[in-house]
KEMI-162578 format. One record per residue (C-alpha): residue in one letter; x, y, z negated; residue number from 1. Coordinates in Angstrom, 1 decimal. Each point is the difference from the previous one (the first is absolute). Layout:
BEGIN
residu  xx  yy  zz  num
A  X  Y  Z  NUM
...
end
This chain:
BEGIN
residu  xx  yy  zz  num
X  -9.5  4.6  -9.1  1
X  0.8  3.6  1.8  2
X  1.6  -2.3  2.8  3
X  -3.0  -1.9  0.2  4
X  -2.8  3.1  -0.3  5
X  2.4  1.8  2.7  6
X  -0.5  -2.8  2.5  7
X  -3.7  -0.5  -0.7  8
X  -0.8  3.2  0.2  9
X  2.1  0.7  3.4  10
X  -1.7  -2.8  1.3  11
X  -4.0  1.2  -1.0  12
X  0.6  3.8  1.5  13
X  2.2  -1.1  3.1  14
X  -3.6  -2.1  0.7  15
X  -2.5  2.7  -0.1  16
X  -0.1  3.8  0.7  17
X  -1.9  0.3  -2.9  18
X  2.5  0.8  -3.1  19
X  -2.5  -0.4  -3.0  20
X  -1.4  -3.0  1.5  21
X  3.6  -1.7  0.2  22
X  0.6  1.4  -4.0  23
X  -3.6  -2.0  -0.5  24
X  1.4  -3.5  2.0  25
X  3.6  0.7  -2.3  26
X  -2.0  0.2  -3.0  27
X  -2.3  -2.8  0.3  28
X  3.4  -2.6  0.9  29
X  2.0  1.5  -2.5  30
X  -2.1  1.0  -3.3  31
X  -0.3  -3.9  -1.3  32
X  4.1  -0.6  0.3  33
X  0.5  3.7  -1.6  34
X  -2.5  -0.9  -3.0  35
X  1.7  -3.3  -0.6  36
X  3.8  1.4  0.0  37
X  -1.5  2.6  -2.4  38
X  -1.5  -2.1  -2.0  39
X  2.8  -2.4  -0.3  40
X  2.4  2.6  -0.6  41
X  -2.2  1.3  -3.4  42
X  -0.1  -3.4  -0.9  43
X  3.8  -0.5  0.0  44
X  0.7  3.1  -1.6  45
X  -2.1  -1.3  -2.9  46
X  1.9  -2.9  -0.1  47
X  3.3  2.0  0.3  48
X  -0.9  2.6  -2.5  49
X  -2.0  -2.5  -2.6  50
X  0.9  0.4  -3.9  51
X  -0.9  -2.7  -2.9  52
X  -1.7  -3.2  0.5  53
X  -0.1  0.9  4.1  54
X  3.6  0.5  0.0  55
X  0.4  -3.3  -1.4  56
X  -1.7  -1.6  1.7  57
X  1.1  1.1  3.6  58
X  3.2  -0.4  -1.8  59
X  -0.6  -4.0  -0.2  60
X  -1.9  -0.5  3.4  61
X  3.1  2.0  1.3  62
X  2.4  -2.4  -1.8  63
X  -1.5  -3.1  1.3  64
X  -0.9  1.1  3.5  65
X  2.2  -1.2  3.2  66
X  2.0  3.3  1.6  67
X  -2.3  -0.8  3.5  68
X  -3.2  0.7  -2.1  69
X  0.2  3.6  0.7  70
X  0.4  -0.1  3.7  71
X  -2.8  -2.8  0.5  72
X  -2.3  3.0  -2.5  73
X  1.1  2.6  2.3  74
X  0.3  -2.3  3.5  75
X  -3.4  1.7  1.1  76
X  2.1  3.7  0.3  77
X  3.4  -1.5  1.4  78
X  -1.1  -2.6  2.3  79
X  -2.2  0.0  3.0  80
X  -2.4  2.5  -1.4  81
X  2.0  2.4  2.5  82
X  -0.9  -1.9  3.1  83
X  -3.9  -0.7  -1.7  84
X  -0.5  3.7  0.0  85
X  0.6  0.5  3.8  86
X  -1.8  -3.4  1.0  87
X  -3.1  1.7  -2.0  88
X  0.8  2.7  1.7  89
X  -0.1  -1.4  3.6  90
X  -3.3  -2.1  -1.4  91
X  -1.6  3.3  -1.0  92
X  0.4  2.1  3.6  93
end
């Protein structure tokens, strides 16, 4: 994501003269990928930290799920998010 915010944000203040305004553009295309990689990231830490009848139960999903379920949960991050974020960007100027 720093990769990501790095080009987004070089892109929005190379645009304009006006700094805050190009933090205000960043923050607009960035603040609904940031909120989802946050909230995916609590929820796996749940799951990677859960005790009892959680545990056992991620324990069996786990057990039974193919080794490609993870990267099709997590294809949104990895995959053409990357070139999403600069199309939006382009869309957005």
């Amino acid at each position: 994501m720093a990769l990501e915010d790095a080009v987004l944000l070089a892109d929005q203040v190379s645009k304009v003269d006006d700094v805050p305004a190009a933090f205000r553009a960043y923050e607009d295309i960035r603040y609904l990928r940031a909120a989802r990689i946050q909230l995916t990231s609590r929820q796996f830490g749940e799951a990677y930290h859960a005790k009892g009848v959680l545990r056992d139960l991620r324990n069996t999903l786990l057990a039974t799920a193919r080794p490609e379920a993870l990267y099709d949960t997590l294809g949104w991050v990895f995959g053409a998010a990357g070139a999403d974020c600069l199309a939006t960007s382009a869309a957005a100027s």
